[in-house]
N, C-alpha and C positions, 0 to 999 in steps of 0.2 A: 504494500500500500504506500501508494506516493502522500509525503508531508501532510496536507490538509485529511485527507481521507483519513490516513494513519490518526491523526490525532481527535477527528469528530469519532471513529470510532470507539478508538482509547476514551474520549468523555462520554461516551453514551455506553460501555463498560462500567465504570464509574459509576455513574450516575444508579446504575441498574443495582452495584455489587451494595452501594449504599444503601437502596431502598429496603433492600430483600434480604439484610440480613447474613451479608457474605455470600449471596447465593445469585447467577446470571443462568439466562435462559437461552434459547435459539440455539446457533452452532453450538455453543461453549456449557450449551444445559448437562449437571452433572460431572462437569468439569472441577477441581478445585482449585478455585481460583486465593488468590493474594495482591493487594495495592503495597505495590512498595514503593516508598519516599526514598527518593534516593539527592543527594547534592552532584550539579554539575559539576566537571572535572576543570574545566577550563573557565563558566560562568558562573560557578558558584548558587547559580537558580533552582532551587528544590524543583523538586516531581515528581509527578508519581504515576507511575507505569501498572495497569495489570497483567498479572503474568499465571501462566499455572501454575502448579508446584505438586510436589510430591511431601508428604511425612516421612521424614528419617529421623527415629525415635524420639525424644522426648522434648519438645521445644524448637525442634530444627525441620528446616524446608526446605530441599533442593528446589533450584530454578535454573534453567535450560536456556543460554542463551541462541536459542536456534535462527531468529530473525527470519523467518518463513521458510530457510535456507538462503538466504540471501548469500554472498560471498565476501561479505563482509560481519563484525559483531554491531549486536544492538548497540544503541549509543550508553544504555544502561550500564552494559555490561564495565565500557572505559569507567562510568561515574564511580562503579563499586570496587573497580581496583585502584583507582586515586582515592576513596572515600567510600572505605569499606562501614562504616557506622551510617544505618537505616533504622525507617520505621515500618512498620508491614502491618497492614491491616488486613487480619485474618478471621472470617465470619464478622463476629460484631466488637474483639479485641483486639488495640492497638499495643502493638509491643517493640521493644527495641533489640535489634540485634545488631550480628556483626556477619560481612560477608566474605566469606572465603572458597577460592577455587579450587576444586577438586583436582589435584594431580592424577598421573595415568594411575598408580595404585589403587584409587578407589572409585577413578571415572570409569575405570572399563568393566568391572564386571555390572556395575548400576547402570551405567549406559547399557547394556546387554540386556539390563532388564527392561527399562523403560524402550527399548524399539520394540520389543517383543512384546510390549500394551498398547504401544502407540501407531497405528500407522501413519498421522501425520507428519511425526518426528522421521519414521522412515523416508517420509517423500524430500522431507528436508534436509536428513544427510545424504541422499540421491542426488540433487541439483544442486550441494557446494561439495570445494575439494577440502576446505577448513576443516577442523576438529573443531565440533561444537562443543564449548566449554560448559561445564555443568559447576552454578556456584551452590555452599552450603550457605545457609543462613542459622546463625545459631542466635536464641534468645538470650539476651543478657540483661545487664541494669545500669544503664548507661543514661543519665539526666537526659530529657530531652536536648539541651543544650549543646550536650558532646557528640550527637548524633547531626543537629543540624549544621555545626563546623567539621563537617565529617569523622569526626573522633576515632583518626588513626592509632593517634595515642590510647587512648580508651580499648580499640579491638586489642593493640598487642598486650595489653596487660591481662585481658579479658582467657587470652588463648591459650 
C-alpha cells in the first residue's frame, strides 16, 4: 500500500482495535492484533503502527516485520532498533516494553513455525530475497517517560 492508502488504513485499524476492545474485523477478523507506539528514529515523532503478533510466554509478543514482502523493512522496524522502549496496546491494556531482534538461534525454528500457520507470511517471504526479521517485545516497567525518549538506557538495564 502506497503512503496515503497505507496510513487511512493503519487509522481505520485503529480506530476499529479501539472501539472493540483489542479486537478488528474483515481480512484481519480473528487475527491478534497489537498498536505499538513506537518513536521515530531520525524525527523523533511517536506512532503507532498495528501489527499482528504472536504470545511467546509470559508478557512477550513476537512481531514480524514482513512489510507485505516488500524488499525492503517497515519503517517501524528502523524506529525499534534506534529506540527499542515502546508502548503496545494489547486488547484493552497499555503496557511498556522493550524491543529486541530475534537472532538466527531463535528466529529459525519460530519462523518455521509461524509459515507453517500462516500462509500470508509464506506469500511474503516468496516475493522478497530479505530475511524477514522477527522482533520480541518483552513487558517491562519503564515510566512512560523512558519509553517516549526511546529509553535505550532503560531496555539494556531491563535485559
Amino acid at each position: 500500500m502506497a503512503g496515503t492508502a497505507a496510513e487511512d488504513f493503519n487509522h481505520r485499524i485503529i480506530e476499529e482495535f479501539r472501539a472493540n476492545g483489542g479486537r478488528v474485523g474483515g481480512p484481519l477478523a480473528g487475527t491478534p492484533m497489537l498498536l505499538l507506539h513506537h518513536t521515530g528514529a531520525r524525527s523523533g515523532i511517536e506512532r503507532v503502527t498495528p501489527l499482528a503478533y504472536r504470545p511467546h510466554g509470559d508478557g512477550r509478543y513476537v512481531i514480524v516485520a514482513s512489510n507485505g514482502g516488500s524488499p525492503t523493512h517497515p519503517g517501524w522496524y528502523h524506529n525499534l532498533k534506534t529506540n527499542p522502549a515502546v508502548e503496545v496496546e494489547v486488547g484493552t491494556e497499555t503496557i511498556t516494553a522493550c524491543a529486541e531482534e530475534l537472532e538466527a538461534a531463535a528466529h529459525h525454528p519460530l519462523w518455521s513455525e509461524l509459515l507453517a500457520a500462516s500462509t500470508s507470511l509464506r506469500e511474503y517471504q516468496a516475493k522478497t530475497a530479505r530475511r524477514i526479521p522477527m522482533l520480541l517485545l518483552t513487558r517491562g516497567t519503564a515510566a512512560p517517560a523512558a519509553v517516549r525518549t526511546g529509553g535505550r538506557r532503560w531496555c539494556r538495564r531491563t535485559r
